[in-house]
N, C-alpha and C positions, 0 to 999 in steps of 0.2 A: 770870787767865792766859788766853790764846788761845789757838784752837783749830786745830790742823793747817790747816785749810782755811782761815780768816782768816789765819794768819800768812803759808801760801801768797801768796791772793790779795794783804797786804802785803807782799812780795816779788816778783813782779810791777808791782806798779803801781811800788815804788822803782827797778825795773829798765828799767821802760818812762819813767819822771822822768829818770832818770840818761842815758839814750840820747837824750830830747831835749834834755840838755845842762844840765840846774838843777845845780844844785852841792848838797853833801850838807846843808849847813843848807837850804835850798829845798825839798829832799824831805823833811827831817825835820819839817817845818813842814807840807808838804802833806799827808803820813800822821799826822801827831799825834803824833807820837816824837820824842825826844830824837836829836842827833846822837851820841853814843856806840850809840845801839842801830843807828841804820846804821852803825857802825866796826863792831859784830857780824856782823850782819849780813852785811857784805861778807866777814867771815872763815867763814861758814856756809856748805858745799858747794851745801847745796838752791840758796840764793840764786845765787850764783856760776855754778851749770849756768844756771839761770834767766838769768840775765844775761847769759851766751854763746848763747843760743838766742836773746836779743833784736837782742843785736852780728851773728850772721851773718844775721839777718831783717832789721835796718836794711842791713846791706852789700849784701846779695842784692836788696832794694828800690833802692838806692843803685845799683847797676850796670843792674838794670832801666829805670832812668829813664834814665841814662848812653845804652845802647843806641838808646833811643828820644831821646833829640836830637840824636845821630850822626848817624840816619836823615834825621830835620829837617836836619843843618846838611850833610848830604852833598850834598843834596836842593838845598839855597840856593846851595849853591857851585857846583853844576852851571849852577842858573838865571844864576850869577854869571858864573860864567867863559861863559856862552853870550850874555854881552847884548851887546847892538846898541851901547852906548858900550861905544870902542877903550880907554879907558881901564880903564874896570871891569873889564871882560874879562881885560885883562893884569895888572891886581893880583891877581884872582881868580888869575889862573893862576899867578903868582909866590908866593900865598901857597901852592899846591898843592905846587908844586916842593919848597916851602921845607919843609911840613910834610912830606916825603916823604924830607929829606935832601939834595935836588940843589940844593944852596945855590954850589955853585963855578960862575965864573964864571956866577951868573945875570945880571947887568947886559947883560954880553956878549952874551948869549943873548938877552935884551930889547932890545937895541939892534937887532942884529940885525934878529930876528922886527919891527919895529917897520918897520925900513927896506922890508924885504922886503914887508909887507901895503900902504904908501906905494907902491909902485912898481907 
């Protein structure tokens, strides 16, 4: 039989397996158990808190990284829509429009601005 503390620590590591994605025979293999004892397992509260304390650490990681490439891709888009090719420029900028919703008549609006920087 195991001991509070082992079966812990075995519930943990099944909950941090299962969050990087292994399937339940993967984890039952990696821990030394039977797939049936992870069917248990997953019906066990301790586990189950255990394993929403992993889900909102991987999310909360997951949006942390999110934020910081935003930053990054905010950053490039600027550099984008600021370059010296009249092309680039105007895609950068249509793709801003576009991400932003002002999708009506953008052609229009490019045609335009197009003629207007020409003259």
């Amino acid at each position: 039989m195991m001991s509070a503390e082992d079966m812990n620590a075995k519930f943990h590591r099944a909950a941090q397996l299962k969050i990087r994605g292994l399937s339940q025979i993967k984890v039952a293999k990696e821990l030394d158990v039977t797939t049936a004892t992870i069917c248990n397992w997953q019906r066990n509260s301790t586990y189950r808190s255990i394993y929403r304390e992993y889900v909102k650490q991987s999310m909360s990681d997951s949006i942390a990284e999110l934020r910081a490439l935003n930053e990054i891709s905010v950053y490039r888009l600027h550099e984008l829509v600021s370059s010296e090719d009249e092309n680039v420029a105007l895609r950068a900028s249509k793709l801003v429009f576009e991400l932003n919703g002002f999708t009506k008549n953008l052609d229009q609006t490019y045609a335009t601005a197009y003629w207007l920087g020409s003259n």
